[in-house]
C-alpha positions, 0 to 999 in steps of 0.5 A: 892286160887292160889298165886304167889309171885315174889321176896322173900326178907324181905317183899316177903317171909314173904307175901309167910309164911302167906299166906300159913298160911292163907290156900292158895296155894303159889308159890315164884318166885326168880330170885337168885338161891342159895336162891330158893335152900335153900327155897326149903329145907325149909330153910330160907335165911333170919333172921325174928322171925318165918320164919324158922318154918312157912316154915316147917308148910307150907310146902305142901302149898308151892313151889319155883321156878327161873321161873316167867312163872311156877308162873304166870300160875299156880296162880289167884293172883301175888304179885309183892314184887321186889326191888325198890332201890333208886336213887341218886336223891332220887326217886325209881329205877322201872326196876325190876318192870317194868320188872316183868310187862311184864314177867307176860304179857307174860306169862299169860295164864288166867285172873290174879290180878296183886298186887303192894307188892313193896314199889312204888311211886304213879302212878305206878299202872298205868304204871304196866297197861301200861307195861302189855298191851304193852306185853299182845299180846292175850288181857287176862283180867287182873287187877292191885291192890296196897296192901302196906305192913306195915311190922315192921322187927322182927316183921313181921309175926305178922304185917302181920297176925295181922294188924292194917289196910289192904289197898288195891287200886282197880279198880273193883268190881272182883279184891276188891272180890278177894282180900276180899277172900285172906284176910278173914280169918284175922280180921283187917279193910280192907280200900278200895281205888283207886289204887292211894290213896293206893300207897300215903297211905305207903309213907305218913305213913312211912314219917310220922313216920320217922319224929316222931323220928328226932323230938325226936332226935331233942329235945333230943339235946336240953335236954342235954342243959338245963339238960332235960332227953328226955326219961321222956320228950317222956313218958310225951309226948307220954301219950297224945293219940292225940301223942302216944308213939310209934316212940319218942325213942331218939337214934342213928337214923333210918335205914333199908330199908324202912325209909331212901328209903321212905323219899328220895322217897317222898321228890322226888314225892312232887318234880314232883308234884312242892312242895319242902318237906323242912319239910322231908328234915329236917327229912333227915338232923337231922337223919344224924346228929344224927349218927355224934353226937355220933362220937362226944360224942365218941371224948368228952371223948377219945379226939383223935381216932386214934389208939385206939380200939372201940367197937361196939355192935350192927350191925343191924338197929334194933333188931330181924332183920339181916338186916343191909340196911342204918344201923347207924352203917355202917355210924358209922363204916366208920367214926371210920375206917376215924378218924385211930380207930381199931373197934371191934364189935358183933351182934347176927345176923348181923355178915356175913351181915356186913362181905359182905361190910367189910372185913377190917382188921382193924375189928374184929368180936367177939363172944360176948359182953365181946371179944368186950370190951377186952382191948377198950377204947370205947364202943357204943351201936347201936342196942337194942338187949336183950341180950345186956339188959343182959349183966354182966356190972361189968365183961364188964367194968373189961375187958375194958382198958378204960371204955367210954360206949356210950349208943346209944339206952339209954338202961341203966341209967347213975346213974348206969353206972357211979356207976359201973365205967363207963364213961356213956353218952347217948342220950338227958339225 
């Protein structure tokens, strides 16, 4: 089939490689320049496993253009895969939505599936309708379909290759056959809905998830009261199937684009329905907390901060991604620089990406794991990288001028640790 997809962030440009990969033909639509310049020489403007070689496979199948009106007209299907940022009062900023809507309107010269692939609050499909007969001076036939995506950064491609579910909101039986032949060739259970249903389905599942790991960073205070340790307790836990284990590492917290934007979008969607969502509002304090208590196991061993050289190792909010939107240790970082440290740090992929919202002197970007520990008196790992699974822990605690190691992610065993000469504190162990 003939697709465009308009916008090609994280989630955009993932949707425009696998359905390529699925045998369409796709047109990314981008509104930065420098981005569809590198797209069309095959080159990938983000860091995702597998974007970069998908891009090459697929070339014939795919093109990218700045124009909306070349995308819209040359597809049956368009996924709309903009940005839907926060406000301040937590709900979602719809503009680039809204304005994608009527572009589409304008430009449609046939009828068209119009696809919600943003993350949007519920009822937005129908203020996509509105907008597009608003604009739609010709009254060309069209049909709005709400597709979420459940797309996990680092492993992108494969969620979207390989889903445990597709969900799909429509109003007709011709949009459900067309979006049945987009998704034909992959083998997952194909949930049908109406468009409203579909929409509440994403917030409901990322809240829900978000919420599994404040609970365990919950608990896990509790664990280093009593001489509980939390990773014992989320294995035994995560053994019942009712539970599951997935989303009860205790930790530094969550990040990224879609929890924190999710739960603050649905704590305001329960507000407009009048329901006041303490129980995520709780969600939203504990993840917060999360990232002071490391400030605070920091200021356990070392006292007082100022002056001294900590070391960060991990920028991203979690691995296999260079995605650092809501990243613990932006938060972590911004305290370290208030409380007069001098922050050293390493990641993998995130480096530049850190560059653009520091450029602070007191940072130093390193090349490695063991230039972060040259002469630190403090060291905390955020982001879960393998290659910190690696790391030569005798060579790293030679090279640090105090050995405080704060184990963000519970990546390595206090025994060990302090074995080694390291003063190890982790999360709820």
């Amino acid at each position: 089939m003939k697709v465009c997809v308009i916008g090609t962030g994280y989630v955009g440009l993932t949707t425009c490689c696998c359905l390529a990969e699925l045998g369409h033909s796709v047109t990314g639509v981008d509104s930065n320049k420098e981005k569809i310049r590198k797209l069309k020489n095959y080159i990938s403007p983000i860091y995702e496993p597998g974007i970069q070689e998908l891009l090459k496979k697929n070339k014939k199948r795919l093109r990218f253009t700045t124009s909306i009106k070349e995308g819209v007209r040359k597809s049956d299907v368009i996924f709309i895969a903009v940005n839907t940022p926060p406000r301040e009062d937590g709900s979602a900023d719809m503009r680039y939505v809204e304005d994608v809507s009527k572009k589409i309107a304008l430009s449609m010269n046939s009828y068209k599936v119009i696809v919600e692939k943003s993350t949007v609050p519920v009822e937005t499909g129908k203020w996509i309708k509105r907008v597009m007969n608003l604009y739609n001076k010709k009254n060309i036939p069209f049909d709005v379909v709400s597709n979420p995506e459940f797309l996990r950064e680092g492993r992108a491609i494969e969620d979207f290759l390989n889903p445990d579910r597709i969900v799909i909101g429509v109003e007709t039986e011709r949009a459900r056959k067309i979006m049945e032949d987009i998704y034909k060739k992959i083998k997952a259970k194909k949930l049908f809905t109406n468009i409203e249903t579909a929409e509440l389905i994403k917030h409901a599942s990322n809240s829900f998830l978000a919420m599994k790991i404040s609970y365990i960073n919950f608990i896990s205070r509790i664990c280093e009261k009593v001489g509980a340790d939390v990773k014992d307790v989320s294995t035994g836990m995560g053994l019942d199937k009712r539970i599951g284990r997935e989303f009860l590492d205790a930790g530094v917290g969550f990040g990224g684009s879609c929890f924190p934007k999710d739960v603050s979008a649905f704590i305001w969607i329960a507000k407009k329905c009048g329901f006041d969502f303490t129980l995520l509002k709780e969600v939203q304090k504990i993840n917060i907390e999360q990232r002071e208590i490391v400030i605070e196991k920091l200021k356990k061993s070392l006292w007082n901060l100022n002056g001294k050289k900590i070391g960060i190792l991990g920028i991203s909010f979690k691995p296999n991604t260079d995605d650092i939107r809501e990243a613990p240790s932006i938060y972590i970082i911004k305290r370290l620089l208030e409380e007069g440290a001098k922050v050293s740090c390493y990641d993998p992929k995130a480096m530049e990406n850190l560059k653009k919202v520091y450029s602070h002197t007191k940072i130093k970007y390193c090349k490695n794991v063991y230039e972060v520990g040259e002469d630190s008196e403090g060291i905390i790992l955020l982001t879960e990288w393998d290659e910190f699974k690696k790391i030569d822990l005798k060579k790293l605690r030679k090279v640090m001028r105090v050995p405080v190691f704060i184990d963000g992610r519970n990546l390595f065993e206090r025994r060990k640790m302090e074995e080694l000469g390291f003063i190890y504190d982790g999360i709820g162990r």
